[in-house]
Wavefront OBJ file of the C-alpha trace (Angstrom):
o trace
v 0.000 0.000 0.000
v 1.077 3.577 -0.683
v 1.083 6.037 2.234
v 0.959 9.444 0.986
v 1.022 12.654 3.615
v -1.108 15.379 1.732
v -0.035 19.020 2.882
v -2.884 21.787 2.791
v -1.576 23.333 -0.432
v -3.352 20.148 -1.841
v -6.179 19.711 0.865
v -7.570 22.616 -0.055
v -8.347 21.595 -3.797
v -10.196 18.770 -2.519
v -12.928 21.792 -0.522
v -12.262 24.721 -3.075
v -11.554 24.898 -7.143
v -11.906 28.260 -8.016
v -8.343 29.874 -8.735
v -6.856 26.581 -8.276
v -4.258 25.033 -10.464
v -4.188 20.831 -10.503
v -7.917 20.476 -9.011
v -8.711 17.317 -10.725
v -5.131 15.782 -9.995
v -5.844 16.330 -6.193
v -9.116 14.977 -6.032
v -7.911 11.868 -7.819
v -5.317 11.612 -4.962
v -8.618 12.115 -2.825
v -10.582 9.412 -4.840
v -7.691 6.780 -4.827
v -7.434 7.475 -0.781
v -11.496 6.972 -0.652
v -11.198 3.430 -2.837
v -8.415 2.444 -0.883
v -5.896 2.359 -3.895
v -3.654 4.467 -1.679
v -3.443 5.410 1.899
v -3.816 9.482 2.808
v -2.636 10.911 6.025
v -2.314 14.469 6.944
v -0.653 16.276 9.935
v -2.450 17.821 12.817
v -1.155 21.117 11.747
v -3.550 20.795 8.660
v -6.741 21.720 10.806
v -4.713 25.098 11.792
v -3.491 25.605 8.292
v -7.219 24.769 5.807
v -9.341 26.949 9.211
v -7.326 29.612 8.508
v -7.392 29.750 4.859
v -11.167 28.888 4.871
v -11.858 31.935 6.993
v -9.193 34.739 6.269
v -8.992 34.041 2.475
v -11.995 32.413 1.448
v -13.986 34.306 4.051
v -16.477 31.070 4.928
v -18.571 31.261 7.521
v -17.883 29.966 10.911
v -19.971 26.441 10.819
v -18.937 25.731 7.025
v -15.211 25.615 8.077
v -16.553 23.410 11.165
v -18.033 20.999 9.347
v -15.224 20.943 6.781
v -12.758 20.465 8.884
v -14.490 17.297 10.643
v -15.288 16.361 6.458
v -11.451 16.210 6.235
v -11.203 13.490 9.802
v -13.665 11.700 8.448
v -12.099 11.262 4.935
v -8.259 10.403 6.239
v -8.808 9.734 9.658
v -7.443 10.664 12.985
v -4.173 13.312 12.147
v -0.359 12.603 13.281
v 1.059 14.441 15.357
v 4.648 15.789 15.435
v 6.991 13.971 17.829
v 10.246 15.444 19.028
v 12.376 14.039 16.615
v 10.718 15.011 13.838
v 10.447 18.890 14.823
v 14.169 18.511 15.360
v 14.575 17.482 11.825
v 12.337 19.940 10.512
v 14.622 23.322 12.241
v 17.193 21.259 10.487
v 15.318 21.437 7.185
v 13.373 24.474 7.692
v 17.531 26.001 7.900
v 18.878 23.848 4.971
v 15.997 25.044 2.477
v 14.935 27.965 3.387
v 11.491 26.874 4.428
v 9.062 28.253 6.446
v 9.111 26.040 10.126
v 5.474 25.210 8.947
v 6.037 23.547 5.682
v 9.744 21.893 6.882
v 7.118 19.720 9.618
v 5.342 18.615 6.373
v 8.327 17.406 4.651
v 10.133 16.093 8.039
v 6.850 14.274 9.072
v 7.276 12.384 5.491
v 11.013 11.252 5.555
v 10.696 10.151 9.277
v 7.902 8.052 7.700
v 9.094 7.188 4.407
v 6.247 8.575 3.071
v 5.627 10.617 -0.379
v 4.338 14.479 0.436
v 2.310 15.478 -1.931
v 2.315 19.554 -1.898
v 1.660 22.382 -4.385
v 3.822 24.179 -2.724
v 6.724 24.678 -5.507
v 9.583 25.394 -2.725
v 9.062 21.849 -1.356
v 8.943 20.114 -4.799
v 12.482 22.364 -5.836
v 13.665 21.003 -2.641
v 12.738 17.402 -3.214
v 11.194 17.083 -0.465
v 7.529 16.644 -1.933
v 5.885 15.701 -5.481
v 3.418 17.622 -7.274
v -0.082 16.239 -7.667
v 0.196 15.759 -11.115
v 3.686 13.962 -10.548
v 1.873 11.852 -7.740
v -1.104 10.780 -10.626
v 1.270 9.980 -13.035
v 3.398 7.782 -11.202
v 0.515 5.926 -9.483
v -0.731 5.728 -13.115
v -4.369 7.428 -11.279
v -6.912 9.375 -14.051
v -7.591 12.278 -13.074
v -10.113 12.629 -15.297
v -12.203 9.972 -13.753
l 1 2 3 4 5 6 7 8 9 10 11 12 13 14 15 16 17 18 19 20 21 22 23 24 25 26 27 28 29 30 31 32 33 34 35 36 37 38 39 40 41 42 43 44 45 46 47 48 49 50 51 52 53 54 55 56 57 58 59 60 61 62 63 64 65 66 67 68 69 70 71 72 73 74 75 76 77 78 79 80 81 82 83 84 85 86 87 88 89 90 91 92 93 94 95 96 97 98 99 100 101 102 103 104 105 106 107 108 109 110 111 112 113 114 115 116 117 118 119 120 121 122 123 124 125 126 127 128 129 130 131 132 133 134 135 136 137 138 139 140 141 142 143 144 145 146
């Protein structure tokens, strides 16, 4: 089974399209996670991160970015959570790249793990630290038309 961690630069295509590049190649990441073709997981810091754009950028209402955010535990389950180690490798990669603290927990929750991160963020994917959604679809040969 594939274990991907999805970072809220993708989450957030899954909720909201509009002014959104590679929609349909993160809900087939979404739709191979719901038919169990691949395993999603997401970080605890990805409630903090989809509230806030749901209500500062998007301006949603209160209760809609409620019940979104338990949509998003129901769909992958309970969140991880950082340990220790892993926010130690993060300040190391968060200095090495030049990364915002935030998204170096992303990419240092996925090496600890061994998993893929999937991001949209293009500073990760330089990095090599994550993989585009379209470069996630094609290599998991997923349509993301379907």
């Amino acid at each position: 089974m594939t274990h991907l961690l999805i970072d809220t630069s993708v989450l957030i295509k899954w909720f909201h399209a509009a002014g959104e590049a590679e929609v349909d190649q993160a809900r087939a990441v979404l739709r191979a996670h719901v038919a169990g073709d691949v395993e999603a997981h997401i970080l605890d810091l990805a409630a903090y991160e989809l509230g806030n754009v749901l209500i500062r950028a998007l301006r949603w209402d209160p209760v809609s970015v409620a019940d979104q955010l338990d949509d998003l535990r129901t769909i992958v389950g309970t969140p991880l959570v950082m340990t220790a180690d892993w926010l130690r490798h993060a300040a190391l990669l968060a200095r090495r790249h030049q990364l915002t603290f935030y998204d170096a927990c992303w990419a240092a929750t996925a090496e600890r793990l061994g998993m893929t991160l999937v991001s949209a963020d293009q500073r990760l994917i330089d990095a090599a630290l994550a993989e585009s959604p379209t470069a996630t679809v094609s290599r998991l040969r997923v349509d993301p038309a379907s």
